[in-house]
C-alpha positions as CSV (number, residue, x, y, z in Angstrom):
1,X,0.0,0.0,0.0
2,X,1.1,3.7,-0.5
3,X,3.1,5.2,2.3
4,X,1.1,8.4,2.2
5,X,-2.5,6.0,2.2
6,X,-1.0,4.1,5.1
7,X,-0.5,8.3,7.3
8,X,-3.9,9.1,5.8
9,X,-5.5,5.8,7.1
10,X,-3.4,6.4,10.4
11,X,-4.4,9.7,10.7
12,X,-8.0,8.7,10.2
13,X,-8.1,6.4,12.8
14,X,-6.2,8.9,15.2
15,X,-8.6,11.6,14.8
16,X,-11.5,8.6,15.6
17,X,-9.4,7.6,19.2
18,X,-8.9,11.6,19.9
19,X,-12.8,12.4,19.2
20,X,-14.3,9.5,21.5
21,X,-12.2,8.9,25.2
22,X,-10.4,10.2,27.0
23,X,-11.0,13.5,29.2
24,X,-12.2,16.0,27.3
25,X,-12.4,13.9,24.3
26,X,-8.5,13.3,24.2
27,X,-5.8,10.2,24.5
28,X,-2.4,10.2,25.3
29,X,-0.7,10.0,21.7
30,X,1.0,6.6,20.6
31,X,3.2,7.3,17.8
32,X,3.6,10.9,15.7
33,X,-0.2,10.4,14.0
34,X,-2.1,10.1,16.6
35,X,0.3,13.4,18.2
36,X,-0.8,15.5,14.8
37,X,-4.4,14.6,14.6
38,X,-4.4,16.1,18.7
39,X,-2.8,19.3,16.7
40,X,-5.2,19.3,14.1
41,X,-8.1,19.5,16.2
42,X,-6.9,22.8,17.9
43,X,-8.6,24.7,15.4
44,X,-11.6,24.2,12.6
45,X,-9.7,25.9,10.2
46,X,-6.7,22.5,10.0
47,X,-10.0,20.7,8.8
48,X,-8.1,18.9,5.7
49,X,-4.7,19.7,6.0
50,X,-2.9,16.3,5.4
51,X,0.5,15.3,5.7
52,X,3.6,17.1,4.2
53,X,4.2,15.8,0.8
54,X,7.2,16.9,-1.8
55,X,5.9,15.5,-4.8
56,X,2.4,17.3,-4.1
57,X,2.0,20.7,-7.0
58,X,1.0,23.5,-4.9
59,X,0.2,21.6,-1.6
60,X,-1.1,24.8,-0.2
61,X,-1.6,23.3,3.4
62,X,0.4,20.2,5.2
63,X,1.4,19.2,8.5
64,X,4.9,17.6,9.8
65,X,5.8,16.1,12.7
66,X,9.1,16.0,14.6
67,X,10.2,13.9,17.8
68,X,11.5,15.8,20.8
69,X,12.0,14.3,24.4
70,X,8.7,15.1,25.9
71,X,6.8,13.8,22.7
72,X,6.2,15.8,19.4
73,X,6.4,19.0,17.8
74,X,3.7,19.3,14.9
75,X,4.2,22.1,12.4
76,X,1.3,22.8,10.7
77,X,0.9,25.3,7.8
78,X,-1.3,26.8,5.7
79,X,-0.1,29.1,2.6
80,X,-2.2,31.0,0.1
81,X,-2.0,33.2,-3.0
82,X,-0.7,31.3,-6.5
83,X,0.4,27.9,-4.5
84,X,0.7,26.3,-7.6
85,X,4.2,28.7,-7.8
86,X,5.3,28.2,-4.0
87,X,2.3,30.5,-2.6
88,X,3.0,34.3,-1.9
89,X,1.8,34.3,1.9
90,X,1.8,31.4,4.3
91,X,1.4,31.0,7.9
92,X,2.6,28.8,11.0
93,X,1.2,26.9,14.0
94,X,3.8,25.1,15.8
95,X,2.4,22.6,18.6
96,X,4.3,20.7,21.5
97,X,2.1,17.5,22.2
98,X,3.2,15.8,25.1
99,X,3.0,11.9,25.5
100,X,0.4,12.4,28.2
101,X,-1.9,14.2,25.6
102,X,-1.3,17.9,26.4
103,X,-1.2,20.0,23.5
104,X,0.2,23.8,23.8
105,X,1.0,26.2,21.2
106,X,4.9,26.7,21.2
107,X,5.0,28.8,18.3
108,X,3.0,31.1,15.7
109,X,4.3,33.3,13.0
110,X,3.3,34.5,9.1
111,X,0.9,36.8,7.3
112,X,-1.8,37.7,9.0
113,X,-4.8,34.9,8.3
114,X,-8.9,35.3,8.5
115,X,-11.6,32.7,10.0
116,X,-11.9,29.4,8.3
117,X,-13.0,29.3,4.9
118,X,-14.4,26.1,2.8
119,X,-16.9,25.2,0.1
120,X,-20.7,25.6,-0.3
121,X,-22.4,24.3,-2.6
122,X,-26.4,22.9,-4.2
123,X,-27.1,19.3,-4.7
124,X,-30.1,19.7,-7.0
125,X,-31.6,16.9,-9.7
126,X,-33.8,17.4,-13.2
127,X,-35.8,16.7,-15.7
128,X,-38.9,17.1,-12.7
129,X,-41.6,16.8,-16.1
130,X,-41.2,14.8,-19.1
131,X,-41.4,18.1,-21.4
132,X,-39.9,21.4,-21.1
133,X,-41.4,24.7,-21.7
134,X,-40.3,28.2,-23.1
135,X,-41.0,29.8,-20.7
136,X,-39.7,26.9,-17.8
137,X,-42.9,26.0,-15.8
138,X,-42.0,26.5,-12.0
139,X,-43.6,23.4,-11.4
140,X,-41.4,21.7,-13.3
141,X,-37.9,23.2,-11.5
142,X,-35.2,21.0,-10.9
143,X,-35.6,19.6,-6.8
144,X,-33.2,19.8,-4.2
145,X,-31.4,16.1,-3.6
146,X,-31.7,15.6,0.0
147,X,-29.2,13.2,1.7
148,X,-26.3,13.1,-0.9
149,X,-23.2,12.4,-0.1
150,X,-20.1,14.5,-1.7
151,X,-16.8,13.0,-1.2
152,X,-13.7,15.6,-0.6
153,X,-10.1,14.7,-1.8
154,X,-7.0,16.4,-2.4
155,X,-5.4,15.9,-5.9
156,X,-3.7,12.8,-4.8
157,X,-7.1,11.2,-4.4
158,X,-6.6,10.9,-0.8
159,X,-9.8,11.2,1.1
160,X,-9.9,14.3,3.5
161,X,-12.9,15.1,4.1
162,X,-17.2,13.9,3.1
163,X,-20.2,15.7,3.7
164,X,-24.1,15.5,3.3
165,X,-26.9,17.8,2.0
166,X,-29.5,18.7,4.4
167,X,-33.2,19.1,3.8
168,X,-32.6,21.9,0.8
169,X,-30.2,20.2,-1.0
170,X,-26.9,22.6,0.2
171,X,-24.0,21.7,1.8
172,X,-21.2,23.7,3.5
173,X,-17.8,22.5,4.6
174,X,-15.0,24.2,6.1
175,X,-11.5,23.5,4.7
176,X,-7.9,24.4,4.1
177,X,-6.9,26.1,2.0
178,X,-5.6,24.4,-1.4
179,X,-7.2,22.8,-4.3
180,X,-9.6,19.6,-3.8
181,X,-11.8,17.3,-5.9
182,X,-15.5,16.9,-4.9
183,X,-16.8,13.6,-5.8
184,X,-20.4,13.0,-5.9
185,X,-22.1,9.6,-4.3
186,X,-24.4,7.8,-6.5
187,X,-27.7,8.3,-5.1
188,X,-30.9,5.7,-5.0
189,X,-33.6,6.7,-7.6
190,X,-31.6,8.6,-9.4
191,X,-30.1,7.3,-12.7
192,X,-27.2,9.9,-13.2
193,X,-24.5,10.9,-10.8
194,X,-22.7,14.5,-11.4
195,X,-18.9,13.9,-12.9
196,X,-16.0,15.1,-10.2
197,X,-15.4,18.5,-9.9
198,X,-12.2,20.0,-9.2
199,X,-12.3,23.2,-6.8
200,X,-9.9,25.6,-4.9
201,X,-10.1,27.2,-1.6
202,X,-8.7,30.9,-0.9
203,X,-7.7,31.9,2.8
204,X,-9.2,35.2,1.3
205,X,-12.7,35.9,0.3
206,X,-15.7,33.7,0.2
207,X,-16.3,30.4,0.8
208,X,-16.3,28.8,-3.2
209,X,-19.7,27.8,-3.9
210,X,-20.1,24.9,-6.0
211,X,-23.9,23.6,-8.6
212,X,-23.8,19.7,-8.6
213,X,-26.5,18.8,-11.0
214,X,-28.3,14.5,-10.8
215,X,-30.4,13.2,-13.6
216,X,-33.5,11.9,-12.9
217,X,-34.2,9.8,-16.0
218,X,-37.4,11.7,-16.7
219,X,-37.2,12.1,-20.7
């Protein structure tokens, strides 16, 4: 199996152990991913943020993780501003974990970053009538897919994050910055299943708001 599938699996499972025991939903760390997911969940806006990799195009956001003596120093970072050439601003979180599960800032430095960012978006399916109009009847207006499931990976097709539409069809997710591929779940009763669609998050501005369009069939 792929090194980097094996952290992303570890990390997984990490995050699982850190959300469920221990007091106040934390357990003394193991081995350096079980240390970075306890750094990760210091903040909403690491949501995503995988492990360093070299090979990765304008990896806008990674972590890395470094041994000390009382446990592990996590660096995690988060750039922004034409990645795909090395990104013009980026900015620094360093955190000591401790092997007993104590997690404390050591270090912070960079450009000056806002609140967490992500992606929004519409899950909505159509035909709703066998025959269209000119005008479009209202009746007949695409309908909201409720319970749809949208898959979130980084370019390297590792899984970071998923997410479901509520009662209106929308979704919102809050991410990283960096570039990411939504992939739509097939969905029962419905015959087509939008194709992936490839989207990138800014530290700056809005979240990016995303139109995922099922076919019903109708015809």
């Amino acid at each position: 199996m792929n090194p980097l599938r094996i952290g992303t699996l570890l990390l997984a499972g990490a995050l699982l152990i850190a959300a469920c025991s221990g007091p106040g939903g934390s357990a003394p760390p193991s081995n350096a991913a079980e240390a970075a997911a306890l750094a990760l969940a210091q903040q909403t806006r690491f949501a995503g943020i995988g492990l360093r990799d070299d090979n990765l195009i304008g990896q806008a956001a990674w972590y890395e993780v470094s041994d000390t003596s009382a446990g592990w120093d996590v660096l995690i970072r988060i750039g922004w501003g034409d990645c795909p050439a090395g990104c013009i601003y980026e900015h620094r979180w360093t955190y000591a974990v401790g092997r007993d599960g104590n997690v404390a800032l050591r270090s912070e430095a960079g450009d000056p970053v806002l609140g967490g960012t992500g992606i929004t978006g519409t899950l909505s399916a159509g035909p709703t009538c066998p025959v269209e109009t000119v005008p479009p009847n209202p009746a007949c207006a695409d309908r909201p897919v409720v319970g749809a499931v949208v898959v979130v990976n980084d370019l390297a097709g590792r899984e970071v994050a998923r997410v479901t539409s509520d009662a209106d069809g929308h979704f919102s997710l809050e991410l990283a910055p960096g570039a990411y591929q939504l992939v739509p779940q097939p969905v029962e009763g419905l015959m087509g299943t939008p194709q992936p669609v490839e989207v990138r998050v800014e530290a700056e501005g809005p979240p990016t708001d995303v139109a995922l369009g099922y076919d019903t069939g109708i015809r």
